[in-house]
VEXPA-202072 format. One record per residue (C-alpha): residue number from 1; residue in one letter; y, z, x. Coordinates in nm, 3 decimals. Each point is the difference from the previous one (the first is absolute). Last residue first. Example, Ala and Ser with C-alpha at 12.3 -4.5 7.8 and 13.67 -1.06 7.14 Angstrom:
BEGIN
r num = 2 | residuo = S | yy = -0.106 | zz = 0.714 | xx = 1.367 $
r num = 1 | residuo = A | yy = -0.344 | zz = 0.066 | xx = -0.137 $
! end
This chain:
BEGIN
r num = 290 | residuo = X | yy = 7.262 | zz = 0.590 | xx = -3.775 $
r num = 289 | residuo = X | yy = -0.226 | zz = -0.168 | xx = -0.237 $
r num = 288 | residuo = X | yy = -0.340 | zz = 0.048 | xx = 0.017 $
r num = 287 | residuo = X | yy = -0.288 | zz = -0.186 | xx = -0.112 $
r num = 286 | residuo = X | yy = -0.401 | zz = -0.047 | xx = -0.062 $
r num = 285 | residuo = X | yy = -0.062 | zz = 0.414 | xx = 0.123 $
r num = 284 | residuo = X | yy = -0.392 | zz = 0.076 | xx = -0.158 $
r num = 283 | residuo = X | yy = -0.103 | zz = 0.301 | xx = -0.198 $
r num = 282 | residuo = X | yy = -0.416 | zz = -0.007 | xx = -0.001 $
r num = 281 | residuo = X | yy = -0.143 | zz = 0.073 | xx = -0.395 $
r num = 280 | residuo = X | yy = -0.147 | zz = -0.380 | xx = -0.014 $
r num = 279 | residuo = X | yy = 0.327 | zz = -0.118 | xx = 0.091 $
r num = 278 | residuo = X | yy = 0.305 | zz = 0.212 | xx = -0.080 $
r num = 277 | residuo = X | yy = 0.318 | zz = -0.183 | xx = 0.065 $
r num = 276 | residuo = X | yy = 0.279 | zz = 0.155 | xx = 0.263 $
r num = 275 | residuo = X | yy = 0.375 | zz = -0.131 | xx = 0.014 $
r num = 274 | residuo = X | yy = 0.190 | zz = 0.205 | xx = 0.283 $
r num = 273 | residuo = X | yy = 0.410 | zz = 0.056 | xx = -0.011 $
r num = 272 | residuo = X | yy = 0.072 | zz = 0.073 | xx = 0.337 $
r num = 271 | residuo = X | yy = 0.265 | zz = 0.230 | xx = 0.186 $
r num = 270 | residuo = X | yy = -0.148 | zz = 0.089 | xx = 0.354 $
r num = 269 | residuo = X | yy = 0.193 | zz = 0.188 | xx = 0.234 $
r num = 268 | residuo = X | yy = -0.313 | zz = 0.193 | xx = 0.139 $
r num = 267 | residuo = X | yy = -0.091 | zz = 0.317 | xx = 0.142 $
r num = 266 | residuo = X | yy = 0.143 | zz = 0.297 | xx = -0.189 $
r num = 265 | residuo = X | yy = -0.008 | zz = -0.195 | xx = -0.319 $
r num = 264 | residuo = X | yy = 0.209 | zz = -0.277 | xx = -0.158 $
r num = 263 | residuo = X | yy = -0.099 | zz = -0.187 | xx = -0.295 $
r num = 262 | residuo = X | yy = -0.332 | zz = -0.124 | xx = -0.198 $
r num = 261 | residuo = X | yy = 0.045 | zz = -0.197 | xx = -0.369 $
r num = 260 | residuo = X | yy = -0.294 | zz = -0.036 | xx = -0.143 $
r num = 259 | residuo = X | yy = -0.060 | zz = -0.315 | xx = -0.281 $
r num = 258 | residuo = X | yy = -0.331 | zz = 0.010 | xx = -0.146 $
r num = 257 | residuo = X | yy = -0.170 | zz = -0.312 | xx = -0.147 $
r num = 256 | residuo = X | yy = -0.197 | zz = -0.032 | xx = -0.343 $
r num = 255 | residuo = X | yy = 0.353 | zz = -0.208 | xx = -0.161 $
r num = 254 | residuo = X | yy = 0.128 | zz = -0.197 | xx = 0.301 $
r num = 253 | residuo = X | yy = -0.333 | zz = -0.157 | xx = 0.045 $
r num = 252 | residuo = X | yy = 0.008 | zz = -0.122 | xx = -0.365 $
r num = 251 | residuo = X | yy = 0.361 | zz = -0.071 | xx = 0.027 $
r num = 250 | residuo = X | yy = -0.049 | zz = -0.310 | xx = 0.218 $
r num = 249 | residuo = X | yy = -0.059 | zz = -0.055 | xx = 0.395 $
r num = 248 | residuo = X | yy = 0.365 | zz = -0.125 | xx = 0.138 $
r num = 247 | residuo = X | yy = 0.219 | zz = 0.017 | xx = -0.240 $
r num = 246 | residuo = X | yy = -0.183 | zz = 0.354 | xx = -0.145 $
r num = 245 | residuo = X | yy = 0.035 | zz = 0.121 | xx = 0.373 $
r num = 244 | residuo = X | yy = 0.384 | zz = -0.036 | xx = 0.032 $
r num = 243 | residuo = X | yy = 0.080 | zz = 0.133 | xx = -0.337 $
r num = 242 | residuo = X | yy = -0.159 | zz = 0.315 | xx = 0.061 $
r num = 241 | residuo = X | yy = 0.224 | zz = 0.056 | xx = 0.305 $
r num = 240 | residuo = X | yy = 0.221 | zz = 0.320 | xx = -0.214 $
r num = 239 | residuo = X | yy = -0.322 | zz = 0.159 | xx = -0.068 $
r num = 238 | residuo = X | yy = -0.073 | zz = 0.059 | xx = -0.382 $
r num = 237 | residuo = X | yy = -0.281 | zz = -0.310 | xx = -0.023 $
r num = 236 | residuo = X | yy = -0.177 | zz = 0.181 | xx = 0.329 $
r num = 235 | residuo = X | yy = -0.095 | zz = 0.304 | xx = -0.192 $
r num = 234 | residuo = X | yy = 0.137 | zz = 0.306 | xx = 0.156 $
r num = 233 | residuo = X | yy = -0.010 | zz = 0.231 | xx = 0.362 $
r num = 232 | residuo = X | yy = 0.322 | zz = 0.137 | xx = 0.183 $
r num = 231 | residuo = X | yy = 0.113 | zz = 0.159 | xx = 0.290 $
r num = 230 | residuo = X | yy = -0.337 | zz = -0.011 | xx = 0.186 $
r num = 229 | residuo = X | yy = 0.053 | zz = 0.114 | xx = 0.364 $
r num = 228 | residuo = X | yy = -0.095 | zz = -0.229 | xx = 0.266 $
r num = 227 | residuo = X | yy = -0.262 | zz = 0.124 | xx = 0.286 $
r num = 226 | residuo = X | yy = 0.065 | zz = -0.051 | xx = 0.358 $
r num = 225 | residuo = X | yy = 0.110 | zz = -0.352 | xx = 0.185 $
r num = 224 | residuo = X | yy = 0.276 | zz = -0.257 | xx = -0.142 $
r num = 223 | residuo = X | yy = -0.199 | zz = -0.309 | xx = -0.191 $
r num = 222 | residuo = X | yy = 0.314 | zz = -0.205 | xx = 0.046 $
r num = 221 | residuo = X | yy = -0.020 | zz = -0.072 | xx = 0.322 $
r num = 220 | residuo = X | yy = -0.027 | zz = -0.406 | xx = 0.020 $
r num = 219 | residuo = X | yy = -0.369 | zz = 0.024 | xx = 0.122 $
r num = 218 | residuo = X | yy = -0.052 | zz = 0.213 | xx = -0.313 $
r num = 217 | residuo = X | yy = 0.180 | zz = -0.181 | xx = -0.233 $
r num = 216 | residuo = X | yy = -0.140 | zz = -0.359 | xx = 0.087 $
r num = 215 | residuo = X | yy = -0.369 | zz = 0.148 | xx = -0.002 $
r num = 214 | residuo = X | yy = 0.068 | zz = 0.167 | xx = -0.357 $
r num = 213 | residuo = X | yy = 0.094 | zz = -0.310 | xx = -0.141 $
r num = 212 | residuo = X | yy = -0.321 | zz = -0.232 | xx = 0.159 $
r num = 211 | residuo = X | yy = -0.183 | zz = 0.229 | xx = -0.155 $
r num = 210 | residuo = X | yy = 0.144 | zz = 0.065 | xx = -0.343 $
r num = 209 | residuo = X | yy = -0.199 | zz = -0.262 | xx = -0.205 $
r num = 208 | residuo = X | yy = -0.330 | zz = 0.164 | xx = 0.204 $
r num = 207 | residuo = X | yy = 0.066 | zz = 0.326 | xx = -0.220 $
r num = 206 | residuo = X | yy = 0.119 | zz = 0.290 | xx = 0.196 $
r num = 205 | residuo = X | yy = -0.158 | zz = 0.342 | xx = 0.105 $
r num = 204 | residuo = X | yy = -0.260 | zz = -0.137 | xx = 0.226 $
r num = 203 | residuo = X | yy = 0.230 | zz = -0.238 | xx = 0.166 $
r num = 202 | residuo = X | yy = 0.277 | zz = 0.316 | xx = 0.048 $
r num = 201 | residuo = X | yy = -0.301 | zz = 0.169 | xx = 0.243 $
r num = 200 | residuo = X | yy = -0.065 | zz = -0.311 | xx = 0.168 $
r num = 199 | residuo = X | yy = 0.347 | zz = 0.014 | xx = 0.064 $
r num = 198 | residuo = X | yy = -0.022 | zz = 0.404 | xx = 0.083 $
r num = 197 | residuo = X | yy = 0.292 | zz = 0.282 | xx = -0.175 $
r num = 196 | residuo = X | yy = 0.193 | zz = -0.207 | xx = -0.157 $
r num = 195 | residuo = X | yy = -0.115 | zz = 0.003 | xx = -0.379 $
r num = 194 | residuo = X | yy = -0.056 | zz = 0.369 | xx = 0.018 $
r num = 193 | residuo = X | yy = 0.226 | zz = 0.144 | xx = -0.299 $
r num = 192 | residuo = X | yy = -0.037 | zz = -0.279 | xx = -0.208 $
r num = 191 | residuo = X | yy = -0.358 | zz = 0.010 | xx = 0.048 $
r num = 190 | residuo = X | yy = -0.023 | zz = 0.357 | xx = -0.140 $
r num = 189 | residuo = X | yy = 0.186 | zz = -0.074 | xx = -0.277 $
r num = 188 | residuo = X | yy = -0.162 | zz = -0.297 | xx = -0.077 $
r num = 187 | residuo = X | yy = -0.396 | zz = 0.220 | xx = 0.044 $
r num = 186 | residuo = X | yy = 0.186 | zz = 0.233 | xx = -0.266 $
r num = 185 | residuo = X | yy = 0.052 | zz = -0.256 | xx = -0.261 $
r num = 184 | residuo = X | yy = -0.298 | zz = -0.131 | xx = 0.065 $
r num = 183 | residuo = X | yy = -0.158 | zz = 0.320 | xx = -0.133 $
r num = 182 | residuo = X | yy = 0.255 | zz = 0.003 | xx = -0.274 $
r num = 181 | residuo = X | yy = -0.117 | zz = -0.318 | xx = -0.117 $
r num = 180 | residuo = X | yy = 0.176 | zz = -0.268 | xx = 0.045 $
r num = 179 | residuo = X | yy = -0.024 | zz = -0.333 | xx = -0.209 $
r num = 178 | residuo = X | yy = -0.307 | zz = -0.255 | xx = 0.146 $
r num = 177 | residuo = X | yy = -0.041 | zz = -0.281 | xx = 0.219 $
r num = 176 | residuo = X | yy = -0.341 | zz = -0.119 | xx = 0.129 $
r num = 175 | residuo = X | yy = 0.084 | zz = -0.326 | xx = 0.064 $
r num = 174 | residuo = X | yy = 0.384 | zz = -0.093 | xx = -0.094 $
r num = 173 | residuo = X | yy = 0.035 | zz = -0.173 | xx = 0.318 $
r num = 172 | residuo = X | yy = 0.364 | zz = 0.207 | xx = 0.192 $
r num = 171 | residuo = X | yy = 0.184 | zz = -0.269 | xx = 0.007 $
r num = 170 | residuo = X | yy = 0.222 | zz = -0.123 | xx = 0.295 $
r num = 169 | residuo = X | yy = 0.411 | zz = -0.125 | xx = 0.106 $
r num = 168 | residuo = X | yy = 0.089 | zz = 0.342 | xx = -0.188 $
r num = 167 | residuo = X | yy = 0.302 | zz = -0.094 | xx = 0.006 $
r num = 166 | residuo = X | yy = 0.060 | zz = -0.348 | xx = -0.151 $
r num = 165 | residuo = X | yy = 0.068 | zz = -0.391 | xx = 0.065 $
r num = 164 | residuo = X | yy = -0.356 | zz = -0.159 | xx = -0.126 $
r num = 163 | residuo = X | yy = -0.167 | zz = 0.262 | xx = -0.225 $
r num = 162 | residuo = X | yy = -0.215 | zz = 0.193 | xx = 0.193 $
r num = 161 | residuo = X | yy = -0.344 | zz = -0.079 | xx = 0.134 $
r num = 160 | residuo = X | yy = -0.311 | zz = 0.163 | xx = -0.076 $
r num = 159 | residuo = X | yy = -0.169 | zz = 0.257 | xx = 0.261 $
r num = 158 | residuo = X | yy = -0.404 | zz = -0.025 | xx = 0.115 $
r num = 157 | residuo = X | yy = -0.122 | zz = 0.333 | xx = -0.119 $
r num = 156 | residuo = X | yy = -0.002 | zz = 0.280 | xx = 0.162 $
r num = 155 | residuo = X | yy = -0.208 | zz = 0.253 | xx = -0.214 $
r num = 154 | residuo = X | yy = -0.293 | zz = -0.216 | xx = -0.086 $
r num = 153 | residuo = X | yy = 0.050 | zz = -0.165 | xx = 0.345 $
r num = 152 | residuo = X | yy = -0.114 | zz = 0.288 | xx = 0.169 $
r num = 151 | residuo = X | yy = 0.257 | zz = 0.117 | xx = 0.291 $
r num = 150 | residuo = X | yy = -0.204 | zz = 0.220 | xx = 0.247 $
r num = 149 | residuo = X | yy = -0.170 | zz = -0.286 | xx = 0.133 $
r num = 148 | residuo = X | yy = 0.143 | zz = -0.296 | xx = -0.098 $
r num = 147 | residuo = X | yy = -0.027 | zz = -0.176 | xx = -0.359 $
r num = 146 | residuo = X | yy = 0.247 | zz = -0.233 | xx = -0.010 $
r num = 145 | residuo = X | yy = 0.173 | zz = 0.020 | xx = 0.370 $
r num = 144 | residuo = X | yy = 0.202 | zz = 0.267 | xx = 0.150 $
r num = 143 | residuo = X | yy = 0.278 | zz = -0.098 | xx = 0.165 $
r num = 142 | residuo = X | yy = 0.065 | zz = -0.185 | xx = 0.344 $
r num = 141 | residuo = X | yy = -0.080 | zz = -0.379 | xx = -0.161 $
r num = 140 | residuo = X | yy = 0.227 | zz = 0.044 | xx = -0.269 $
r num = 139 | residuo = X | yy = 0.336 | zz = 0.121 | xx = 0.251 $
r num = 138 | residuo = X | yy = -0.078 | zz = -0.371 | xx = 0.207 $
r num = 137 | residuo = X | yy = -0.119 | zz = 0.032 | xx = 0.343 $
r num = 136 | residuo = X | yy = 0.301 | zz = -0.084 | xx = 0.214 $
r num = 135 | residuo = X | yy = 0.061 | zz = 0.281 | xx = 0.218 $
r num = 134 | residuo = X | yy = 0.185 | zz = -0.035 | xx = 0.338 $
r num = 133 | residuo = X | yy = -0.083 | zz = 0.225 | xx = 0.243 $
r num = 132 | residuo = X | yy = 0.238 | zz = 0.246 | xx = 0.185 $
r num = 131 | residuo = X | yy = -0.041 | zz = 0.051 | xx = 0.395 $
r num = 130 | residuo = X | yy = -0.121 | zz = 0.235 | xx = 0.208 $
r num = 129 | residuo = X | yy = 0.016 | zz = -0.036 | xx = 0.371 $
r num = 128 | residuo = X | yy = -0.210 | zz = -0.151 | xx = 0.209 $
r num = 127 | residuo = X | yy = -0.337 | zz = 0.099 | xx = 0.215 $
r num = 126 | residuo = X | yy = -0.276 | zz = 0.165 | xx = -0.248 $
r num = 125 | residuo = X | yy = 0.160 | zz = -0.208 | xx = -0.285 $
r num = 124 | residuo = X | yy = 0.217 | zz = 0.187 | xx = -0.232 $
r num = 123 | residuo = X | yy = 0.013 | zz = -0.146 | xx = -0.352 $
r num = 122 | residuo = X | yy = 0.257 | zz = 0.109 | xx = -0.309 $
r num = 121 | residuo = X | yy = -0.010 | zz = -0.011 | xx = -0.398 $
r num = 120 | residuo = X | yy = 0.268 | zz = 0.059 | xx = -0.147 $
r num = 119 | residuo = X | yy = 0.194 | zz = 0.171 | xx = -0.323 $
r num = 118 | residuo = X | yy = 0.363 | zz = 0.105 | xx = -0.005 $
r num = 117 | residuo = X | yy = 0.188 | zz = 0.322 | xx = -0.003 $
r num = 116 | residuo = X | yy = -0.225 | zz = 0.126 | xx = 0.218 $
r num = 115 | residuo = X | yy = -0.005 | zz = 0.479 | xx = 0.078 $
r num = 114 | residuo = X | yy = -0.092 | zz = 0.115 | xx = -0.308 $
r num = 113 | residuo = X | yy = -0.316 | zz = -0.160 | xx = -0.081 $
r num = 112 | residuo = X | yy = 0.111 | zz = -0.237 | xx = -0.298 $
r num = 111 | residuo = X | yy = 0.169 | zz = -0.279 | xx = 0.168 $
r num = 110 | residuo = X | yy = -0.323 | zz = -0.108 | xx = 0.192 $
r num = 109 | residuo = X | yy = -0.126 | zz = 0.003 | xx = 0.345 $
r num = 108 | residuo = X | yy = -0.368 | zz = -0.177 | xx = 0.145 $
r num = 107 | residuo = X | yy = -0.200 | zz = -0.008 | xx = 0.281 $
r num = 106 | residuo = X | yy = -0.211 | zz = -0.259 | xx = 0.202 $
r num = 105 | residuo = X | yy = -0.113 | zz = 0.075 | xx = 0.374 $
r num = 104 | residuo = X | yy = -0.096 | zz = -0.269 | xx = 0.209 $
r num = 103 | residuo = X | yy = -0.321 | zz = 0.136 | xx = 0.197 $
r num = 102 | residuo = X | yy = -0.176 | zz = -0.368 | xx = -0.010 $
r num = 101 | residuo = X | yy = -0.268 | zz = 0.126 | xx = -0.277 $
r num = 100 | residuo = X | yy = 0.308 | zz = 0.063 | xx = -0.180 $
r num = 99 | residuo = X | yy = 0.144 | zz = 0.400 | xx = -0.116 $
r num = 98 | residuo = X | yy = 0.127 | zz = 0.106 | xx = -0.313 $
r num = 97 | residuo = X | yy = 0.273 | zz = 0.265 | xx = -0.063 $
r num = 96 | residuo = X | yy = 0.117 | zz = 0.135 | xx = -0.363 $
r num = 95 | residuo = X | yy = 0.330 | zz = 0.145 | xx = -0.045 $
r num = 94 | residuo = X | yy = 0.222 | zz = -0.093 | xx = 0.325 $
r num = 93 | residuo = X | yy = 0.410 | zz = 0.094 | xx = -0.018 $
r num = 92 | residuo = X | yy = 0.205 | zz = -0.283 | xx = 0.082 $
r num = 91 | residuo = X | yy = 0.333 | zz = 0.211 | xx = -0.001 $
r num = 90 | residuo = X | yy = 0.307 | zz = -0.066 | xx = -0.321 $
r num = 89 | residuo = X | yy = 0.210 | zz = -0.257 | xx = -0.078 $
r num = 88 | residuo = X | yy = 0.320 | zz = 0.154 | xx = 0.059 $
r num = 87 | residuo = X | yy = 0.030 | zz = -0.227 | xx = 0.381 $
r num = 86 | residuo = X | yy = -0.045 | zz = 0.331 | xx = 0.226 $
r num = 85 | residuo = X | yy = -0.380 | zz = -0.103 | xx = 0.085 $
r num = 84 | residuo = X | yy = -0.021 | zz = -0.351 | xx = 0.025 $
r num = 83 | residuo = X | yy = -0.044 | zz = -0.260 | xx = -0.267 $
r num = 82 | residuo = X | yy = -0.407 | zz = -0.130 | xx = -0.055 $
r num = 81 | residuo = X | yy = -0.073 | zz = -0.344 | xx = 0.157 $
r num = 80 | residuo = X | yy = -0.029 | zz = 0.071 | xx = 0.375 $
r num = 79 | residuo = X | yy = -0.070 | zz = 0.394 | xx = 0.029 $
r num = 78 | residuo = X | yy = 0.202 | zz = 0.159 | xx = 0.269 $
r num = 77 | residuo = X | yy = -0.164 | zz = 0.359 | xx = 0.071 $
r num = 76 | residuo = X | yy = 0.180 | zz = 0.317 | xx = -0.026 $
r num = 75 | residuo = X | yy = -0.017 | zz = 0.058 | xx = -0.375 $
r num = 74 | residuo = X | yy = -0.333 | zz = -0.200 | xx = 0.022 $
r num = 73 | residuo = X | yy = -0.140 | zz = 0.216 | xx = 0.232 $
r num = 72 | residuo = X | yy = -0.306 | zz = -0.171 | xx = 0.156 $
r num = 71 | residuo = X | yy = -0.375 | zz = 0.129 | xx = 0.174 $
r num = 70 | residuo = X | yy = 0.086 | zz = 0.336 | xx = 0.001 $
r num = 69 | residuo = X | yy = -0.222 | zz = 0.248 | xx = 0.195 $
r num = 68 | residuo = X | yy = -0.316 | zz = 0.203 | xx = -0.167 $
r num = 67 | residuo = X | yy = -0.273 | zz = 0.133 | xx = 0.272 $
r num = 66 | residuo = X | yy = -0.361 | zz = 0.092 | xx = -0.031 $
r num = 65 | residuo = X | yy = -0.092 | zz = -0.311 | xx = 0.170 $
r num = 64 | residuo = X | yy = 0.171 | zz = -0.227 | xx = -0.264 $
r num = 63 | residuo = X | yy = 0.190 | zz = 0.063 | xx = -0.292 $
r num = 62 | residuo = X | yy = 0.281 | zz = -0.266 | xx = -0.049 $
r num = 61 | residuo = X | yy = 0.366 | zz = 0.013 | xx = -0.162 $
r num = 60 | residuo = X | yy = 0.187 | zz = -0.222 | xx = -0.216 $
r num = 59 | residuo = X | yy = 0.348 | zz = 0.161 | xx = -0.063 $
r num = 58 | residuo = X | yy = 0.312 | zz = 0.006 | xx = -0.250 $
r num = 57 | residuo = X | yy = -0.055 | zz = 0.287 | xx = -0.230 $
r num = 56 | residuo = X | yy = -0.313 | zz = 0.053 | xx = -0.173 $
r num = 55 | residuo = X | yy = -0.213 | zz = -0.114 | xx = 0.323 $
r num = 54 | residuo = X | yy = -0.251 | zz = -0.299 | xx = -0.045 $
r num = 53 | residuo = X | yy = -0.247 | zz = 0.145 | xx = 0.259 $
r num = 52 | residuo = X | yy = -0.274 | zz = -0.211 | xx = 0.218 $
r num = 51 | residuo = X | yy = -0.356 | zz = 0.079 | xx = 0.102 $
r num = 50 | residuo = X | yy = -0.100 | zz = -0.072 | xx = 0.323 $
r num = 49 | residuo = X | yy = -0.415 | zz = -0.150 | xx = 0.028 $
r num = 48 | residuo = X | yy = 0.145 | zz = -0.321 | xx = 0.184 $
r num = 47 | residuo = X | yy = -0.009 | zz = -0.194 | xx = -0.288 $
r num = 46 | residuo = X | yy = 0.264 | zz = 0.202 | xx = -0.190 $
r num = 45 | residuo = X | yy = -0.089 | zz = 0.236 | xx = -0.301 $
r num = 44 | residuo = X | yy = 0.262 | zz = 0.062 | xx = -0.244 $
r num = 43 | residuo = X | yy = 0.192 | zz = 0.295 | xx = -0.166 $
r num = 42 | residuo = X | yy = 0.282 | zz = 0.021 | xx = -0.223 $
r num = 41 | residuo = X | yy = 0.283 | zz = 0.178 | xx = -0.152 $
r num = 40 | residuo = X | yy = -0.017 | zz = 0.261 | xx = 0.246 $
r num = 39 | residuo = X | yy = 0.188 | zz = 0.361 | xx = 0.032 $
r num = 38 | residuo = X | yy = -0.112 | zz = 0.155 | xx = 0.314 $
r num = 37 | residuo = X | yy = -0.110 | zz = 0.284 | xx = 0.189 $
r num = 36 | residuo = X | yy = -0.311 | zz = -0.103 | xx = 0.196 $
r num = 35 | residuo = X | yy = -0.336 | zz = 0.191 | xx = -0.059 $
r num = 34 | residuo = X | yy = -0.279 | zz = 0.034 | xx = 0.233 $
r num = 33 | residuo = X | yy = -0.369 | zz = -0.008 | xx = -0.021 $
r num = 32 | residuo = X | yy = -0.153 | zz = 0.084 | xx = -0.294 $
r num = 31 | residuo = X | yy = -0.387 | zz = -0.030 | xx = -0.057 $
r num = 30 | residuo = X | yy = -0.174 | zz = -0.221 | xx = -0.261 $
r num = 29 | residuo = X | yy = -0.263 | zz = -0.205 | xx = 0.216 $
r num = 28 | residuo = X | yy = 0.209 | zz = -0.279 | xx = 0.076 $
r num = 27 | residuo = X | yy = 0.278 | zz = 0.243 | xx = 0.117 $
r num = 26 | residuo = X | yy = 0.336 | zz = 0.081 | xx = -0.188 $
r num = 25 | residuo = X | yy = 0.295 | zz = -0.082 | xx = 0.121 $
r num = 24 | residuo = X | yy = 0.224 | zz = 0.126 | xx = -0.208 $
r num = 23 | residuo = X | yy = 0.408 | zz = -0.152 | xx = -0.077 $
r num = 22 | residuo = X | yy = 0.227 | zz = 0.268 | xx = -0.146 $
r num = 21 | residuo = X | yy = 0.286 | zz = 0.029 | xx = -0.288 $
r num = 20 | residuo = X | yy = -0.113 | zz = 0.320 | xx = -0.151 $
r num = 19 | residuo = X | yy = -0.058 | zz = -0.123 | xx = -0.280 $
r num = 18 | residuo = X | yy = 0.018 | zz = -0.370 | xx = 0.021 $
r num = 17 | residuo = X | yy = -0.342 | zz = 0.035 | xx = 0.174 $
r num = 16 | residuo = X | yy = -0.054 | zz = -0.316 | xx = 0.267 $
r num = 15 | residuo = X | yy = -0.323 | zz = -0.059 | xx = 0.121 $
r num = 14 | residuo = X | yy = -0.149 | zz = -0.134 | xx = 0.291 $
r num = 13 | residuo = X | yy = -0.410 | zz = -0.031 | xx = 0.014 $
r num = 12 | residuo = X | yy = -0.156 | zz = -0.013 | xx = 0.364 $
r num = 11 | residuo = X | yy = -0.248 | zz = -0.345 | xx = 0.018 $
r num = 10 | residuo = X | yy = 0.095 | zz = -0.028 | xx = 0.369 $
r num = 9 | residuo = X | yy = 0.220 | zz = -0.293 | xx = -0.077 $
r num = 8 | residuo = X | yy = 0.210 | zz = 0.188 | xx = -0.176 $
r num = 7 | residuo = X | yy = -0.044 | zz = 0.008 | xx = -0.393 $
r num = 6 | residuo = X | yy = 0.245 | zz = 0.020 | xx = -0.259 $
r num = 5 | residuo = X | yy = 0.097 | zz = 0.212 | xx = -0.302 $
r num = 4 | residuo = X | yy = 0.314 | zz = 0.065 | xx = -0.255 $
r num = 3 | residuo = X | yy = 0.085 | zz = 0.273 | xx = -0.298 $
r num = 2 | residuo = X | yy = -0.167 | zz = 0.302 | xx = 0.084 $
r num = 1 | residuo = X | yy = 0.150 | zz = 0.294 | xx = -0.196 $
! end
């Protein structure tokens, strides 16, 4: 299963398969050239044809001339910004990988891949040492906007505020909503049980009132990684939080949504009680309570 691609700077195709864990190089016109074993999270093309490797583990490595070395080890490495190896809070361990017109290379860590207990974004200049960036963009302006590709506004609408002083702080807009039917009833399940597994992933499965939610919880670890079992599945007015989210958004809401309750499984910790509505026959997450 091919899951990432660059180009060198002879037009040669890299690409990662998660399964086996390999980088090919694979000619312009179609013909394979060498594999690497490896297990990436990310490939990039550098200006000077190279193509650079965001390891799953602690390294940024670089393909050129038929050779792989390491560029950094972050568990090694002193990163200014992000606390050292040793210090409880986890390795800086690179997920995707860009690369400037200058040769600085970009690349990212968050809580959720197993290795960070924090999220960051990190630069390496071609002659330096890495460092962590400050990022000041506000949460709005990084999701999805009305209408994006791949999230129609039809089903994510723009959210409606709370009542002033409650949790849920955001509405789920009554567009489109509609009682479950056993077919959404299913897709909730389903969700529930894969809420963590990608953040653009958990986007698609959650209602835009629960974005800025679910980003707090998963860079602050408490989507925990593997599938969740389901221990329990009712409407939302009989769950012991119901009170909570008719405060905050009224009983109409409270009355068409489903209230799953997902607990510990052979890979994750996680003990959640998840609200889902049923827009337009597509089960969406709007709040949890943990």
């Amino acid at each position: 299963m091919l899951r990432r691609l660059a180009l060198d700077g002879a037009g040669d195709v890299y690409a990662f398969s998660f399964s086996p864990k390999l980088i090919f190089d694979v000619s312009p016109t179609g013909q394979p050239l060498r594999a690497w074993a490896a297990y990436a999270d990310g490939l990039a093309t550098a200006p000077d044809g190279s193509v650079v490797v965001a390891s799953h583990g602690a390294t940024l490595a670089r393909i050129q001339a038929a050779r792989i070395s390491t560029i950094v080890d972050f568990s090694k490495a002193t990163l200014a910004g992000f606390p050292p190896s040793g210090s409880g809070l986890g390795v800086f361990q690179p997920d995707g990988v860009a690369v400037a017109p200058d040769g600085t290379i970009y690349t990212d860590t968050d809580v959720g891949n197993g290795y960070t207990d924090q999220t960051a974004l990190a630069a390496l200049p071609p002659a330096g040492s890495a460092t962590i960036l400050s990022i000041t963009t506000p949460l709005a302006n990084t999701l999805p906007a009305l209408g994006s590709s791949g999230f129609p506004s039809a089903l994510y609408p723009a959210a409606l505020p709370a009542q002033a002083g409650n949790d849920p702080v955001a509405c789920p807009s009554p567009q489109g909503l509609r009682p479950f039917d056993p077919s959404a009833r299913t897709a909730a399940i389903d969700a529930a049980k894969q809420i963590d597994l990608t953040f653009h992933k958990g986007l698609r499965l959650s209602d835009r009132a629960w974005w800025p939610g679910y980003y707090s919880d998963q860079i602050d670890g408490l989507y925990q990684g593997g599938r969740h079992s389901v221990a329990r599945v009712q409407s939302a007015v009989d769950d012991i939080y119901a009170p909570a989210v008719r405060r905050a958004c009224g009983a109409t809401l409270l009355r068409d949504s489903l209230a799953i309750v997902v607990g510990r499984s052979d890979y994750s910790d996680q003990v959640s009680h998840l609200y889902f509505l049923d827009r337009d026959g597509h089960a969406l997450l709007y709040w949890q309570h943990t």
